[in-house]
Phi, psi and omega in degrees: 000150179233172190296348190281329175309317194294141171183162168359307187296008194238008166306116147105000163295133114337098164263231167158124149204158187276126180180191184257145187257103173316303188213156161231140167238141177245126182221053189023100162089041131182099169300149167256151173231120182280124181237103178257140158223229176261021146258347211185174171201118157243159203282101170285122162273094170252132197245003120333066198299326203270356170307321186245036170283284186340322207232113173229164202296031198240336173288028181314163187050339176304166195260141196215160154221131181245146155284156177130154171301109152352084175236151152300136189260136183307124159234000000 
């Protein structure tokens, strides 16, 4: 799936998408990853820490694909 498809109607949804990883932020117990692709950036919220032993911060632009659920974010 790429970013231009996502929206709202996929909340709550299984996705798998794809992209270049921009920025990782660690914000103690729970990281973000800006994941871009030519449509878009999107935020992942991993609140799994042992998720991101695989992926360090010096790999930013590697190409990555993630699993996970959709959720609306709280404002």
């Amino acid at each position: 799936m790429t970013l231009e498809n996502l929206d709202e109607s996929y909340i709550g949804k299984e996705l798998k998408v794809a992209g270049w990883v921009e920025n990782i932020r660690d914000h103690g117990g729970v990281s973000f990853i800006d994941l871009r692709d030519m449509y878009g950036v999107l935020q992942v919220v991993i609140r799994d820490t042992e998720l991101l032993k695989g992926i360090k911060k010096e790999e930013k632009h590697f190409r990555r694909r993630i699993n996970g659920a959709e959720r609306r974010r709280d404002i």
